[in-house]
C-alpha positions in Angstrom: 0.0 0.0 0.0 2.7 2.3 0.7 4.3 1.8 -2.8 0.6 2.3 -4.2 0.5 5.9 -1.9 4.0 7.2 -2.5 3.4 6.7 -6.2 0.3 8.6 -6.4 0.1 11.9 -7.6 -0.5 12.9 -4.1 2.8 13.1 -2.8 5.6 15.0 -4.7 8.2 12.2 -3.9 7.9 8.3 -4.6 9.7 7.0 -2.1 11.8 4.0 -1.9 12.1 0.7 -0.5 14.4 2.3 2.2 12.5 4.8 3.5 9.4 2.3 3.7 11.5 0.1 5.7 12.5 2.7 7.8 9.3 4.0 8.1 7.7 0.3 9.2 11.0 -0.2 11.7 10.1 3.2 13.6 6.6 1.9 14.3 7.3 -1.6 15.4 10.9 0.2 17.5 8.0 2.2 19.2 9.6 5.8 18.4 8.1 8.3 20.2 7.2 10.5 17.3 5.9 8.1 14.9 3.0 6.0 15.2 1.7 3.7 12.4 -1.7 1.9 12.2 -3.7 -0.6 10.3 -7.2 -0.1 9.3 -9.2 -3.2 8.4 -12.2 -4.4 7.8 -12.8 -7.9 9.6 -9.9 -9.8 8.7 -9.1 -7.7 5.4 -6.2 -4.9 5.4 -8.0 -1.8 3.6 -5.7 0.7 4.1 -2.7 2.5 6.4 -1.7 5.9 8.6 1.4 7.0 9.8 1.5 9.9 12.6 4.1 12.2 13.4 3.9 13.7 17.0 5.5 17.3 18.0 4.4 20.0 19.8 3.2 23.4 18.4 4.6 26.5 20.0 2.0 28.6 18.1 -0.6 26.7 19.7 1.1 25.6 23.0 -0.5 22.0 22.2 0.9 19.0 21.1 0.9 18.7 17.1 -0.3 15.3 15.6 0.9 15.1 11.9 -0.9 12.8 9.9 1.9 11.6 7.4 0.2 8.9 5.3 -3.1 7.9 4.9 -4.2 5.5 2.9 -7.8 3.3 1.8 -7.8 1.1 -1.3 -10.2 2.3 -3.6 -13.2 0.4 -3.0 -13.1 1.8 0.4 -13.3 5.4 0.2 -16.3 7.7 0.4 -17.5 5.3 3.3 -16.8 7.0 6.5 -13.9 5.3 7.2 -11.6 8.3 7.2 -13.9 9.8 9.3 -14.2 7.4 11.6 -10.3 7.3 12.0 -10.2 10.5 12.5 -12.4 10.1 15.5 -10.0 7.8 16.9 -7.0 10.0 16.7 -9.1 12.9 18.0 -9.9 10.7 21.2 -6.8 9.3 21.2 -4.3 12.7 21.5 -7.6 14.8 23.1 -6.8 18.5 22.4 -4.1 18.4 19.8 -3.4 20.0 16.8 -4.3 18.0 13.7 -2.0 19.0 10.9 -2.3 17.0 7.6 -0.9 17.8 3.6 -3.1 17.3 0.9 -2.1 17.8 -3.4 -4.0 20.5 -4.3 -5.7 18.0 -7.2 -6.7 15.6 -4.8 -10.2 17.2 -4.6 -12.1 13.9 -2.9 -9.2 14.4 0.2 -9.7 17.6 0.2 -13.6 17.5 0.7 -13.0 14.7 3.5 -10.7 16.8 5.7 -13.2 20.0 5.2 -15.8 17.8 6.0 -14.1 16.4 9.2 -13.1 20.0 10.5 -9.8 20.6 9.1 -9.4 24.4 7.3 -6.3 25.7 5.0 -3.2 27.0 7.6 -2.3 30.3 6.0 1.2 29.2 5.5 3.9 28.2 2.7 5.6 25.3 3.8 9.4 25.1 2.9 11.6 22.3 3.8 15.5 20.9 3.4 16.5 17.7 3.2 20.0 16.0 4.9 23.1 16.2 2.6 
């Protein structure tokens, strides 16, 4: 699934077969700042998220990041974001919820207004290691 993400038009990188690795190795290592889960449906995998976990000085809360997330296809427009969502809102009560979305990606987009997220008025730069 995370081959099927990373190589969607809704990320600006593809990823590799390292980074996956790594990614999968800091959940199961139980990092403190990353937090992966598996969302099924009875005894079938549909789909994947990956938090991040800081803490927002602008807010003076902690920040939850919400890295990946992933449904297969037959799976979406059923709630099921929504109801993950939920979870993580119970789960890390009073956080901030950040999340990035391609500006194509209209039926994501919808979702997250729909589930209370708004547009932070902000450019996001970054740099990566040498």
């Amino acid at each position: 699934m995370m081959r099927i993400f990373y190589a969607s038009p809704a990320l600006a990188t593809s990823g590799s077969d390292k980074i996956f690795e790594a990614n999968i190795q800091n959940c199961i290592d139980d990092n403190p700042y990353l937090e992966g889960f598996v969302i099924s449906d009875g005894d079938k995998t549909i789909g994947y998220s990956m938090i991040a976990k800081s803490f927002s000085t602008e807010y003076g809360v902690l920040c939850v990041w919400i890295e990946d997330l992933y449904l297969i296809p037959d799976y979406r427009g059923k709630g099921i974001a929504s109801r993950f969502f939920a979870f993580l809102e119970q789960r890390f009560k009073g956080a901030l919820f950040r999340l990035e979305v391609a500006q194509q990606n209209e039926s994501a987009i919808t979702a997250y207004y729909k589930n209370g997220f708004s547009p932070m008025p902000y450019l996001e730069l970054k740099k990566l290691p040498d």
